[in-house]
C-alpha positions in Angstrom: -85.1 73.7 8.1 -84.3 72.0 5.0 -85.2 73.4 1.8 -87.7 70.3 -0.6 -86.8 69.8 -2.9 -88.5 68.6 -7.0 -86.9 66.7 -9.4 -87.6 67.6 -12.9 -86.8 65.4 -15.3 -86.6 65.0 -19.4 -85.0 65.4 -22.4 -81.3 66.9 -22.7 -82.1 68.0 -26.0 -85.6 70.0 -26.2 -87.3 72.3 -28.9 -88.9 75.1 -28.7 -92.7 74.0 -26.9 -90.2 71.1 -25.1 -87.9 74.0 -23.1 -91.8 76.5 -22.9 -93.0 73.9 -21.3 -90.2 72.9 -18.8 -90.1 76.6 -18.1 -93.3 76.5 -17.0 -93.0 73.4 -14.5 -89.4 75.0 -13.3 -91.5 78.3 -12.7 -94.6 76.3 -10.8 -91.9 74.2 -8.8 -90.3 77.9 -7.1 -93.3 80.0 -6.9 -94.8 76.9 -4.8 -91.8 77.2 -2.8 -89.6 74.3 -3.4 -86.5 74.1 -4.9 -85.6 72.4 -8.6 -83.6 69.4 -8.7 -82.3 67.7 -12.2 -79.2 67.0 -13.8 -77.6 70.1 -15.0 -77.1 70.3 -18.4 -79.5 71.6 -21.8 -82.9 70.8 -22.9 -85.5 70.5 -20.4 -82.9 71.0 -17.5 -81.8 74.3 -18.7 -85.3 75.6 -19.3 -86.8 74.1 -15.7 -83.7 76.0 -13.9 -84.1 78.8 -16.0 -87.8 78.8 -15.4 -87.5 78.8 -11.6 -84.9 81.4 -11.7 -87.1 83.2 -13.6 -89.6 82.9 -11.2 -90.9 85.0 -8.4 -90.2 83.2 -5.6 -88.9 82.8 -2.3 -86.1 81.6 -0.6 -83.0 80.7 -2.8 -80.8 78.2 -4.2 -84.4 77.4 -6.3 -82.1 75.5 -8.8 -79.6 72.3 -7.8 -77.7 70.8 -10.9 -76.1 67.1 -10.4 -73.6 66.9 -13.1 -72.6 63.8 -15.2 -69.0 64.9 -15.2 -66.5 66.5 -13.5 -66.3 69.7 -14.7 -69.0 72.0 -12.9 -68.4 74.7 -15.6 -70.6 71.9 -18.3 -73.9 73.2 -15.8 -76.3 75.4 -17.6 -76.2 78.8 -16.8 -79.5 79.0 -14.5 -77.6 76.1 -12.2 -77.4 77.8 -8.9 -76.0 75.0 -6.7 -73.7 72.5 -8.8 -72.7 68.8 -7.4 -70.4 67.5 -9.8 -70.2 63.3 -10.2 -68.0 62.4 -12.4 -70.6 58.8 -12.6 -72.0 59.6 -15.5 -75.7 58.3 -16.0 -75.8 56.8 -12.2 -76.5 60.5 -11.6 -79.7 59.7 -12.5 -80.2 57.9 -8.7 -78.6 61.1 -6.7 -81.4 63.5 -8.6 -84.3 60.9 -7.6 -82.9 60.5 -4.0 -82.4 64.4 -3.6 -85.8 65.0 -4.3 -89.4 64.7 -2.7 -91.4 64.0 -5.2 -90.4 64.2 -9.1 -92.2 65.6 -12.2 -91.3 64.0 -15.8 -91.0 66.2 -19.0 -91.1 64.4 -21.9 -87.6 62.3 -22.1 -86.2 59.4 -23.6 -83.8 56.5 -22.0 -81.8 58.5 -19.5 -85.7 60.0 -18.3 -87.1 56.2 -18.2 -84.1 55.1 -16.1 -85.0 57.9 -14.0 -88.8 57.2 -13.8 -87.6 53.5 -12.9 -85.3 55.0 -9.8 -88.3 57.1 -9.0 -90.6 54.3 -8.5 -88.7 51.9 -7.0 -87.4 54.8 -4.2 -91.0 55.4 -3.1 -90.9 58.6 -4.9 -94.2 60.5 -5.9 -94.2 60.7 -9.6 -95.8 62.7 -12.5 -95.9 63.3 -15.9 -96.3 67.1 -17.4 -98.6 65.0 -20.5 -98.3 68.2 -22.6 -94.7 67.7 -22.8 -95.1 63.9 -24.2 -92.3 61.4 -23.7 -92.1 58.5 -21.5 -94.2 60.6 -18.6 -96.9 60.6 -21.4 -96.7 56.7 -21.7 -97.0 55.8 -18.4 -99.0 58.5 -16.7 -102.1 56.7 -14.9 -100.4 53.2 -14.8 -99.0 51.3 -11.4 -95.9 50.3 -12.8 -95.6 47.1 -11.1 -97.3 45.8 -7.5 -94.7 46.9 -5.1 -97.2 50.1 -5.1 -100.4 50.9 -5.1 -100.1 53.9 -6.7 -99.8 55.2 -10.4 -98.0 57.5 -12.4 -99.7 60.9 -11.6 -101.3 62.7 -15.2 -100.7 66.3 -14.6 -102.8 68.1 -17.8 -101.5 71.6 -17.4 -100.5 74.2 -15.0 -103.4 73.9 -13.2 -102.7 70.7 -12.4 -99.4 70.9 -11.9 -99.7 73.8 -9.1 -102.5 72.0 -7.5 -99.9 68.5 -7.1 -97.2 71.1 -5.8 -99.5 72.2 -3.0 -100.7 68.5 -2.1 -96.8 68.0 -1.8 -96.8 70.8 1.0 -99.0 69.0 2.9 -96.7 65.6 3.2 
C-alpha cells in the first residue's frame, strides 16, 4: 500500500516561532500517519522533518526531501528519503505532485510558486495562519474559478489535526 503522503511548505530561512511552528505541523503530519513531503533543505523544512522524526509515529520513511541540487548530502539532517533534482526551483512541482494534499508555513516566492502548483494540480491546500506568510494571505480565498474551493485557514493544532484526519477519509 502506498505510504500519503503531505507536503509542507515555507520559508528556507525561519526563526525561532517560524521552525516551533513547522515542528509542530511536521509532528501533526506523522502522528496522523502520513508521511512529510518538502524540499530538503533549512528553515521550515528542517524543522517539519525534524518534527515528524520527532514524532511518535508509525510506519517510516515519515520524512521525503526533494533536493534543488545534486548533491543529496545539502538535505537537512532529519531527511530520511532524499531525491536529488538537480532542477533547481522546478522542484517546487515534484513536492506538489508527490503529495496528497499540502499545508503552507509562512514562505515567500519559492512558497507562492508552490501554492500556485498546488492549486492548479487539484491539490487540497492550507495555510498554518500562525506561521504568517503567503498561506496567511490567501487562506479563505478561491484563487481563481477553475475551483470551487478556497485556501483552507488552519488556526492551530487543533485544526490542523482535525484537516489531517478529513484527509484519511479521501
Amino acid at each position: 500500500m502506498r505510504r500519503r503522503m503531505i507536503a509542507v511548505i515555507g520559508s528556507g530561512a525561519a526563526d525561532d516561532a517560524l521552525t516551533a511552528h513547522a515542528e509542530d505541523v511536521g509532528a501533526a503530519i506523522a502522528v496522523a500517519g502520513f508521511a512529510g513531503v518538502c524540499g530538503g533543505l533549512g528553515g521550515v523544512m528542517s524543522a517539519a522533518c525534524r518534527g515528524a522524526v520527532n514524532a511518535p509515529s508509525g510506519p517510516t520513511p515519515r520524512t521525503v526531501a526533494i533536493l534543488p541540487g545534486t548533491d543529496t548530502s545539502s538535505a537537512n539532517a532529519w531527511a530520511e528519503v532524499v531525491i536529488a533534482t538537480g532542477i533547481g526551483h522546478a522542484r517546487n512541482l515534484p513536492i506538489v505532485l508527490s503529495a496528497d494534499a499540502v499545508v503552507a508555513v509562512g514562505g515567500g516566492a519559492g512558497t507562492l510558486s508552490e501554492i500556485a502548483h498546488s492549486w492548479q494540480e487539484g491539490r487540497r491546500l492550507a495555510a498554518y495562519l500562525p506561521a504568517g506568510g503567503w498561506g496567511e494571505k490567501i487562506a479563505g480565498m478561491t484563487l481563481d474559478p477553475k475551483r470551487p474551493d478556497s485556501v483552507v485557514g488552519l488556526a492551530d493544532e487543533r485544526a490542523l489535526a482535525h484537516w489531517l484526519d478529513s484527509l484519511l477519509c479521501d
